[in-house]
N, C-alpha and C positions, 0 to 999 in steps of 0.2 A: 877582886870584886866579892862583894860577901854572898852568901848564899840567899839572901833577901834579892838582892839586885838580880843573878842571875835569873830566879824563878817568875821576877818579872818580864824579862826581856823573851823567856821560853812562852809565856802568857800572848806574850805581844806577836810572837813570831805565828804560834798556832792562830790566833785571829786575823791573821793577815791571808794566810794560807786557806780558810772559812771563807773567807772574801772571795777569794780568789775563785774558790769550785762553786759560790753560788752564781757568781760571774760568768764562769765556762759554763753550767746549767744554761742560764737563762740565754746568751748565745744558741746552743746546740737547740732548746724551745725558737729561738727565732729560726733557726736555719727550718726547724721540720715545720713551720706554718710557712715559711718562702716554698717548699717543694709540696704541698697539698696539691696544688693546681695541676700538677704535672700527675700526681698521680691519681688524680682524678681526670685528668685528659686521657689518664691510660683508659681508665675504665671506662668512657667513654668509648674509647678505638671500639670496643667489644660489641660486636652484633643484637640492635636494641631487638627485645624479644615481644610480639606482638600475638594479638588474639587470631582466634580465626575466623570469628567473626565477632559484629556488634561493635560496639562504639570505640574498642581497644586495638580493631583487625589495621591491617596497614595501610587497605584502602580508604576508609575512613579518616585516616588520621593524615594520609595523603590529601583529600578530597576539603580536607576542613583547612589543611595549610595553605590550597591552591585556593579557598576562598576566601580564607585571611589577606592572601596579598590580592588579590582582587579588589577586595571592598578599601585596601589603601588605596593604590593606583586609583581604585573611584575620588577616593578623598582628596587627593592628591590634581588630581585632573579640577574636580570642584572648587577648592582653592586658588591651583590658579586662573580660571575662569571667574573669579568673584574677584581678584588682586588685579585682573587685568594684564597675568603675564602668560603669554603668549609662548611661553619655553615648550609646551610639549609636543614634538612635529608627529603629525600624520602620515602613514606611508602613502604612496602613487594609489590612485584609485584603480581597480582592478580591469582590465580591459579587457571585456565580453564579446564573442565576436560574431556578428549575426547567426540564427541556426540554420540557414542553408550553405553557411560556409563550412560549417561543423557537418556536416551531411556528405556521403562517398560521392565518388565521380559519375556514375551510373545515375544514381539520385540528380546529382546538378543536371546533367543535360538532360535527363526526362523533364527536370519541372521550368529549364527553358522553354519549351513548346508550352507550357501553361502562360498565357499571358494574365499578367496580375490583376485585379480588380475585374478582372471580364467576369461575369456570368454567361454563360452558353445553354444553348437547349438543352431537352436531356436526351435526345437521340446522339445529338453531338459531344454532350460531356461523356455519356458510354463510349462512343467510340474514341475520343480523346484517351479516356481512360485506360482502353486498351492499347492504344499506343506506346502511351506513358510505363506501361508494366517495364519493371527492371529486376522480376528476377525470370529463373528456369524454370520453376514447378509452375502449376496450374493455379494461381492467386483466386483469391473468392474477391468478386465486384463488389465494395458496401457503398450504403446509403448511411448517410448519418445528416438528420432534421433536427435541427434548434428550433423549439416551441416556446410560445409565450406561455408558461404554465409557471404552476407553482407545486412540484410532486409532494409538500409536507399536507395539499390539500386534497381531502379523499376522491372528492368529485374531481379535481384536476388529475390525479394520478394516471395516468393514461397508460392502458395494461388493453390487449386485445390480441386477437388471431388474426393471420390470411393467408388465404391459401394461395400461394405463388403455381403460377399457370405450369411453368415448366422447372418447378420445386428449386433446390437450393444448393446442388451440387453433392449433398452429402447423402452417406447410407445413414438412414434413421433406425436407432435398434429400439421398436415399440413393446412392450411389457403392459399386460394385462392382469390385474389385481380382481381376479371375476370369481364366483364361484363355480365350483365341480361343475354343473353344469350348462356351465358358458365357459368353459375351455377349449371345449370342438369350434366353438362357432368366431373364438377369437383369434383361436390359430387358423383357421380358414379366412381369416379377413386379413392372414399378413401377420400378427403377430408372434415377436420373435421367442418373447416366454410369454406363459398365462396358468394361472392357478394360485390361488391363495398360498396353497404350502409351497410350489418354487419358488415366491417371491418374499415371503416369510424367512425361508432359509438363505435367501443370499441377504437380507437386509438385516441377519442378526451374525453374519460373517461381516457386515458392514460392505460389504461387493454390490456395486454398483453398474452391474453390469447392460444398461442400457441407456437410452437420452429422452425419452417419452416414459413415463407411467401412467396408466388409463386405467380408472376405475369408476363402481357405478356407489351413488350416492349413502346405497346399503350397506357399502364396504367400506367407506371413508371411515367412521369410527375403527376399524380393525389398525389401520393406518395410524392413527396417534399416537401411538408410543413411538413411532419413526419419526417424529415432526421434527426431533432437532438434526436427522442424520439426511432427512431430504429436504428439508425447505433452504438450509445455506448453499445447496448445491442448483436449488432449482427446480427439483423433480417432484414437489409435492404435487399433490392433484387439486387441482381449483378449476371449480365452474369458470371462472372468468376467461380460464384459457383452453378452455375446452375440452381436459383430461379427468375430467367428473361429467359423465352423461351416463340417461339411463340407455343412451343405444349404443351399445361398446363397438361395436360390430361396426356403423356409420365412422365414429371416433376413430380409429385403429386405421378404417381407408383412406381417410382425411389426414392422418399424418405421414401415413406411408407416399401420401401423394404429393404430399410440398407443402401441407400447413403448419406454417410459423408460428411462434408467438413472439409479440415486440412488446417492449416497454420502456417507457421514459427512463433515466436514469436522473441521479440526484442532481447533476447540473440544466435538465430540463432539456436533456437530450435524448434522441433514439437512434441506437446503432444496429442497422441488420446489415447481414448480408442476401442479395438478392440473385445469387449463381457465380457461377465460375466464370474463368475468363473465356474458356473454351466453348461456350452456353452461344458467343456470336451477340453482333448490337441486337436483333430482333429481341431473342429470348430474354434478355435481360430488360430489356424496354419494356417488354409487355410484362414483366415478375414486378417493375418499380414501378409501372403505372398500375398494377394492383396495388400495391403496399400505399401509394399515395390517395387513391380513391378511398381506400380503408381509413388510413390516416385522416383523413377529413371529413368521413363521415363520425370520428369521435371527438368532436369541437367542443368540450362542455359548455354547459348554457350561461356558468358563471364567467368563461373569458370575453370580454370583449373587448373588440378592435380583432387586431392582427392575433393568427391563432399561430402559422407559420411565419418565423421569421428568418432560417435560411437554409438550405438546402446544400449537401456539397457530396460529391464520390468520389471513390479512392479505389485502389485494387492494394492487396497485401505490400507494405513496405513501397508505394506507387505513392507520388503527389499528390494533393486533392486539388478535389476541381469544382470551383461554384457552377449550381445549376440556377436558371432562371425558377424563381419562385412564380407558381401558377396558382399557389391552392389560396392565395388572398384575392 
């Protein structure tokens, strides 16, 4: 073969071999785009890393997944509700089961003796009531009236005192907000603290250590800086209820002796208590036939018709019991 021929065939042979590694190349490019996936699966595995708070935190990014599939299953329910397929089943509806069956055994056989739909007097519903007690301590007897009112309206708000003949079961701790000197004369009528600076000082330790405040009209300004730490709790002082007069002394005996104050509540109800169970049917009779004389003498002039519409008693954790309505 001459040396032309062979340097051809050497030509030939390296060009083939050229083929050949850009062939293996582009293989071993396909092999590493086939394993991408996997090793981005790996980095997946790896714990995604989240804010601590704001729109990145993991609650968030929970809260917006849980309402992504939400607003499917909506779309999904809509659809077929518009196609007419009837594929997506509801579970059993949830069976609720009256609340006197939910209620202890103690509880059921007390409020067997209550016959349902009766109204009873109210000599008889007190003593029903006492019957009906199901615990051991000494339970407080309440009255609770359904009024035809409207409390968002000023003149319906029904806010008043009474003095219950044989008080309320409880020790009342009275606090007098008077000056130096009306301090002798308020602790002589029963009160348990009195003076502007011990009452100063416990109301800027935030200690509340009483359930009556009395003070006289002079001192109510001194009182405003406390409006927001006594009025949520109750204890500011208002004429209306009798813990703003100029006769401290009268005030302070009147509380110590069983005067209440009641007020409607936002569903146009009034809940007191009118003594203990221990108090016996009289004393309790004659504390509810106060609280309802009271109560009726505040009928505003804008209700009319029916001002009471129903009357019921209970004792602590006890049945209630409708009373016959008398005040219409």
């Amino acid at each position: 073969m001459s040396a032309k021929a062979q340097a051809a065939s050497k030509a030939k042979e390296s060009a083939t071999e050229a083929e050949e590694l850009k062939v293996a190349e582009s293989v071993n490019e396909i092999e590493d785009e086939t394993q991408t996936p996997e090793t981005t699966d790996a980095k997946t595995d790896q714990p995604e890393k989240f804010a601590k708070a704001g729109k990145r935190s993991k609650k968030t990014i929970e809260e917006e997944k849980a309402e992504f599939e939400r607003q499917e299953r909506k779309l999904d329910r809509k659809e077929a509700e518009e196609s007419g397929e009837s594929e997506i089943k509801k579970g059993p509806k949830p069976v609720t089961r009256p609340l006197i069956e939910r209620r202890g055994k103690k509880y059921q056989a007390a409020a067997q003796k209550v016959e349902k739909g009766k109204s009873y007097p109210l000599a008889e519903a007190i003593k029903l009531a006492i019957e009906t007690s199901t615990v051991e301590f000494d339970p407080t007897v309440e009255i609770h009236v359904r009024l035809n009112v409207d409390p968002r309206q000023a003149d319906q708000n029904i806010r008043a005192t009474v003095s219950l003949p044989n008080g309320n079961g409880k020790k009342i701790r009275v606090a007098a907000f008077v000056a130096d000197d009306q301090i002798k004369l308020a602790q002589d009528a029963g009160a348990d603290l009195a003076g502007e600076n011990t009452i100063t000082d416990l109301l800027a330790k935030e200690r509340l250590d009483f359930d009556i405040l009395i003070t006289t009209p002079a001192m109510m300004p001194k009182l405003g800086k406390y409006a927001r730490l006594l009025g949520p709790k109750g204890l500011m002082p208002n004429p209306k209820a009798g813990t703003v007069a100029t006769n401290v002394t009268d005030a302070i005996k009147e509380s110590k002796a069983g005067k209440v104050e009641y007020r409607v509540d936002k569903q146009s109800i009034l809940h007191l208590g009118i003594g203990k169970l221990s108090f016996g049917t009289d004393k309790l009779q004659a504390n509810a036939d106060a609280l309802l004389d009271s109560l009726k003498s505040q009928k505003p002039a804008s209700v009319k018709g029916v001002f009471v519409r129903s009357i019921a008693i209970s004792t602590t954790m006890g049945p209630g019991i409708k009373v016959e309505n008398t005040l219409n």
